[in-house]
Phi, psi and omega in degrees: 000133184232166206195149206249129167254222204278325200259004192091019154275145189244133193229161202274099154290346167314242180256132186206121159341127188315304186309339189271155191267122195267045146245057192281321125027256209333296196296144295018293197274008184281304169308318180281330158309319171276351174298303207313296182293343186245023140297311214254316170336326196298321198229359176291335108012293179319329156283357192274353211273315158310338202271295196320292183336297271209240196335311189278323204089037172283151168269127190310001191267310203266004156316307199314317210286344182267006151269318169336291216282320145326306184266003199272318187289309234280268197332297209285334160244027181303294195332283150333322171276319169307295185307274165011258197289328162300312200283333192216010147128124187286318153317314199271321175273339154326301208279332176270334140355273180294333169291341179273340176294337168268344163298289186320319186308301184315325206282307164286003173299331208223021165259147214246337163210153185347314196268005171274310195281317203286344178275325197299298200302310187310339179260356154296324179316290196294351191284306183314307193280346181277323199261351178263354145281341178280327184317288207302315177308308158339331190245003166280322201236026181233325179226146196308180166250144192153208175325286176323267192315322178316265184331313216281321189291335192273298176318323189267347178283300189308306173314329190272325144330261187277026180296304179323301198294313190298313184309298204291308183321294185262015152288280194320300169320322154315287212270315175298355180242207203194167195219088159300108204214114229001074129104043183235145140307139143239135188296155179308315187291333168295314182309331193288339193289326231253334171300319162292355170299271192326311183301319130061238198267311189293313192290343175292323194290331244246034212264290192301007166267344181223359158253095181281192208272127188278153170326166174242151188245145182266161185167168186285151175260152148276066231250353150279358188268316192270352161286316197257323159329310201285303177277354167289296219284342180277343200267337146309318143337279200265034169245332194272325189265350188264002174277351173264358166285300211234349173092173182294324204265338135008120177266340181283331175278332179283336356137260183312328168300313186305327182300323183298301241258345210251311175293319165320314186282291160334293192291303167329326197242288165014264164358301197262027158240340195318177157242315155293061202262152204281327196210107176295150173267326154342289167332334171274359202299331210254140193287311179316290172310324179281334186314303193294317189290327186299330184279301172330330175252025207244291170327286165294336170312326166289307203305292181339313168281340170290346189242001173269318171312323200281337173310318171267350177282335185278351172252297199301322189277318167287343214042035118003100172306189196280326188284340181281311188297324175273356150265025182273323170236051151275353173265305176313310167334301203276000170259335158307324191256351173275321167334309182295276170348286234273339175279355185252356159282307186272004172274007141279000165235007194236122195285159198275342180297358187274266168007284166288301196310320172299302192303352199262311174338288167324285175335310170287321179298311161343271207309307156328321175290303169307332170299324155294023177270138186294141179188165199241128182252010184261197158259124010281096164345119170250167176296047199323182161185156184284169158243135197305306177337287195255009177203020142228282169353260167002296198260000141322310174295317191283318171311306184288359165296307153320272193311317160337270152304042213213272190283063192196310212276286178294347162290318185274329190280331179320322237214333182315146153077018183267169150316111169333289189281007163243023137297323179309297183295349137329276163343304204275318179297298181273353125322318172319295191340297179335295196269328159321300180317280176325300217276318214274307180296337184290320174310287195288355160283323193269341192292308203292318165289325184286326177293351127321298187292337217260291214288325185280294172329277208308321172286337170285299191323311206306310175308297178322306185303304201314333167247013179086341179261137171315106181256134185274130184335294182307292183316293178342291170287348169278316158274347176253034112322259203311318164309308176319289164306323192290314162310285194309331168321301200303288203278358175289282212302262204347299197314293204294333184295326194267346133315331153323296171281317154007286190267356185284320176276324188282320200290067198249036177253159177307163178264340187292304202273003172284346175283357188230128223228191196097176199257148204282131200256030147193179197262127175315121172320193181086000000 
């Protein structure tokens, strides 16, 4: 006997595996609710990023970092938060996720200078890496595999999407009002952090009622593994963003990079003696799953950095207030989750590289497109500007069309076929990828744009004196923005073509064979 539940999933009322949840509806939205809040984070900020400046007293070199240093924890301890929830119960490390993400939200709701919020984020991060691989397991060892799991994946793919664009929406909504509270303001950019304490906190109580507890597997914490990961990618990280600063040529920079490359190559050689090791190599084996995880960090590397420029470009450069810049990417929501819907219908008839391969497509062209906003580089400087209509709107759509058809596809060849106890860690991996990704394009994008901007001030200034004209302070910083940005577009499409090429070439499992589940007793030909 089968039965439709809350979320459209049809689930077996007869007989159902000791393990299985007779709620699946509810743990669906429970779950995706919490993707949904430690997603949107990654970018809910970003329109707060002129107020945070202004109220802390950041220097535009350390701004980057309060999207940064978020996505730099959330990536750098997924692995760990994966490894977590195998060895001792995805639930139980869910709840614990979240309770700390959300303590961390409060902390930065309410900090008073840079080094108060940039810890806070970092401790939003590990709350984020613990609870967003046990989600994703969860929906593994929780709805079958078919039809069910399909739906269940597409909802989680779409929260994981427009998790960014929802972020941007409800940052701009947020940072434009204030909150009176027993006779105190508390200003709008504290509201984007302070709204995730309750929610939180209520979806952590309301976890052990729609979610049971997944086996626990025995095994080791690897705990020299989540050390030299975690800090080579911050030392990486942070040698790409202090090189848009300070050059190349930098002793803090070459320092930290080398310190970053040295710890990677560590954690690699760790991997391969561990006996327990935090990220089985094994995983990597199936050619198809690394084709996925490699487009997963190839992709947001691009998305991340489009939504961190366009966010500033559409207020300091269009002046668009914050609600206006956060309803600016409401077509992205609604073009990613109807995108999403219509690939967890054809991914059952569609093999997934035409899909993902069509969606990176999209993305790159989407991205090409933002490299063409328009802006004036001679002397006397007029006030150029993009038009929202005919030169953002358009390749908005097409990005979220894309990223749609993208992730639904690319989510499912990630996690097929593991092993019961390297699901958390399946899991775990295409988040990194995710979050690595961003935080790595970002570095490296914003490395590329300061250096644009840096390359422009000299060629205007220069211009300007050799003829006398006054250039006006505004105009100025507006087009050698919009230059800046534009460069970073350009190699955000370079990412995304090569997330492209991935899949196109790597990505050869069948669509026939995603219906069918348990972990693979040989390795797929191709």
């Amino acid at each position: 006997m089968t039965n439709v539940t809350d979320a459209g999933i049809v689930a077996d009322t007869g007989t159902r595996a000791p393990n299985q949840h007779a709620n699946l509806g509810w743990a669906l939205v429970l779950i995706s609710i919490a993707q949904l809040m430690v997603v949107l984070d990654g970018t809910i900020v970003n329109i707060a990023l002129p107020y945070i400046k202004a109220d802390l007293g950041f220097s535009q070199a350390n701004l980057p970092w309060v999207v940064t240093g978020y996505a730099l924890a959330f990536g750098g301890l997924l692995l760990l938060g994966g490894r977590l929830g195998d060895l001792y119960g995805r639930r139980k490390i869910f709840v614990i996720g979240l309770s700390i993400f959300a303590v961390a939200s409060l902390l930065g709701g309410l900090a008073t200078s840079p080094a108060l919020l940039l810890s806070a984020r970092g401790l939003q991060g590990l709350g984020a890496a613990l609870a967003s691989p046990a989600a994703l397991a969860l929906i593994t060892t929780t709805f079958p595999a078919g039809p069910a799991r399909n739906r269940a994946f597409a909802v989680y793919a779409a929260m994981s999407g427009a998790g960014a664009a929802v972020g941007l929406i409800l940052g701009g909504w947020l940072t434009g009002s204030s909150l009176d509270l027993f006779g105190t303001t508390v200003d709008g950019w504290r509201l984007t952090l302070l709204i995730n304490t309750p929610i939180g906190l209520i979806a952590a109580a309301l976890a052990p009622k729609f979610l049971a507890e997944s086996e626990s597997h025995p095994g080791e914490l690897d705990v020299p593994g989540a050390l030299t990961a975690t800090f080579g990618l911050l030392g990486v990280v942070y040698g790409l963003s202090r090189a848009a600063t300070h050059g190349w040529s930098d002793v803090w920079t070459l320092s930290t990079l080398i310190a970053g490359a040295v710890l990677l190559v560590a954690f690699g050689f760790i991997e391969s003696r561990a006996k327990h090791p935090l990220l089985p190599f094994r995983v990597f084996l199936n050619r198809t799953r690394a084709a996925s995880f490699m487009a997963m960090m190839l992709l947001p590397a691009a998305m991340f950095a489009m939504f961190y420029f366009l966010s500033q470009y559409i207020q300091n450069v269009m002046g668009y207030t914050p609600l206006q810049a956060g309803l600016a990417f409401l077509p992205f929501s609604a073009g990613i989750i109807v995108a999403a819907g219509i690939s967890s219908n054809l991914v059952a008839r569609i093999d997934p590289r035409f899909l993902a391969g069509t969606g990176t497509l999209m993305a790159a062209v989407a991205l090409f497109g933002f490299s063409r906003i328009p802006f004036d580089s001679t002397v006397p400087l007029a006030n150029t500007q993009a038009s929202y209509v005919t030169d953002i709107l358009p390749f908005i759509i097409l990005m979220s069309l894309g990223m749609g058809a993208t992730f639904v596809p690319v989510t499912l060849t990630a996690v097929h076929h593991l092993r019961s106890e390297d699901s958390g860690i399946g899991s775990g991996v295409l988040n990194t990828m995710q979050q690595v990704g961003g935080a790595l394009g970002l570095a490296i994008l914003a490395t590329v744009a300061t250096h644009q901007f840096n390359s422009s001030s000299k060629e205007l200034g220069a211009a300007a004196a050799q003829s006398g004209t006054q250039l006006n302070p505004a105009t100025f910083g507006n087009q050698i923005f919009a230059a800046g940005a534009t460069d970073a577009f350009l190699i955000g499409s370079i990412m995304a073509l090569a997330a492209s090429l991935t899949i196109w070439v790597f990505l050869n499992v069948k669509h026939a064979e995603l219906a069918t589940d348990g972990p693979e007793v040989a390795p797929i030909p191709g």
